[in-house]
C-alpha positions in Angstrom: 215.5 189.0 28.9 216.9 191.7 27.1 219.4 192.3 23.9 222.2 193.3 26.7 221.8 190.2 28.2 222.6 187.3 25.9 222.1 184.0 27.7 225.2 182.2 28.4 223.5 179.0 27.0 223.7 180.4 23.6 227.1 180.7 23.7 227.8 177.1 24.9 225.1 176.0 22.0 227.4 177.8 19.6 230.7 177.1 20.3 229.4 173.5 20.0 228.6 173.7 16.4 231.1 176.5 15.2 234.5 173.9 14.4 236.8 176.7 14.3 236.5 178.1 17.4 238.4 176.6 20.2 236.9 176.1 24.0 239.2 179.4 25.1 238.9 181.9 22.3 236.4 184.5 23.3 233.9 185.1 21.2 232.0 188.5 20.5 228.2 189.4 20.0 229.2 190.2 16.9 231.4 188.0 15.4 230.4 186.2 11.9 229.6 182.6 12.7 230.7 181.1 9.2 233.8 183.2 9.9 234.4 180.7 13.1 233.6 177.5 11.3 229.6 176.9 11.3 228.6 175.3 8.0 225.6 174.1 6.6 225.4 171.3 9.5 226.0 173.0 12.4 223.5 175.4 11.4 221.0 172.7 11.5 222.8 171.7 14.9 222.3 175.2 16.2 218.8 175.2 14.9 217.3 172.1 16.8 219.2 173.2 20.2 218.0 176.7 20.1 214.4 175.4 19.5 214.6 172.5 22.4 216.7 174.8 24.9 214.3 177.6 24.6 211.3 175.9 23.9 210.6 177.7 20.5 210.2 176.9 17.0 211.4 179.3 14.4 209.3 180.5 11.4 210.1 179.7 7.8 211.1 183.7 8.0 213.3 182.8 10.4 215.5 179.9 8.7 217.7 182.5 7.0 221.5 183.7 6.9 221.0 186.6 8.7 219.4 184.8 11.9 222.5 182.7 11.7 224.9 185.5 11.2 226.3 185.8 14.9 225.0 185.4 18.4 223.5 188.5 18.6 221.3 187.9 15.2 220.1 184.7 17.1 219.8 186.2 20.2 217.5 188.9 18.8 215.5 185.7 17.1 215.4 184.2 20.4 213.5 187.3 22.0 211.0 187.5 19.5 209.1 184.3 20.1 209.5 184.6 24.1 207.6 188.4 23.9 
């Protein structure tokens, strides 16, 4: 999997914890996740499902702001453990 192709059950994992962001808005690679609603929960939310859907489990390193920061910052998290 590459950076240009961000998994489509990433999106669905964070439109479920993002409370701002309604089941039609689009949402960009880019786009600030505290901007659409994730708090301090749905980061945990996001956390557990990204570690049970792709079978990982992310560093101390990893548990930061930045990883959390918008899909493509996960995404890029994602593809370091499955390398």
């Amino acid at each position: 999997m590459s950076l240009d192709s961000i998994d489509d059950r990433l999106e669905s994992i964070v439109r479920e914890h993002c409370s701002e962001l309604e089941s039609d808005s689009s949402i960009g690679p880019d786009d600030n996740l505290a901007d659409l609603g994730l708090n301090s929960v749905g980061t945990i939310g996001i956390l557990v499902a990204v570690e049970q859907t792709y079978d990982i489990s992310l560093s101390d390193e990893d548990l930061s702001f930045k990883t959390f920061e918008s899909i493509r910052s996960l995404w890029t998290t994602i593809l370091k453990y499955q390398a």
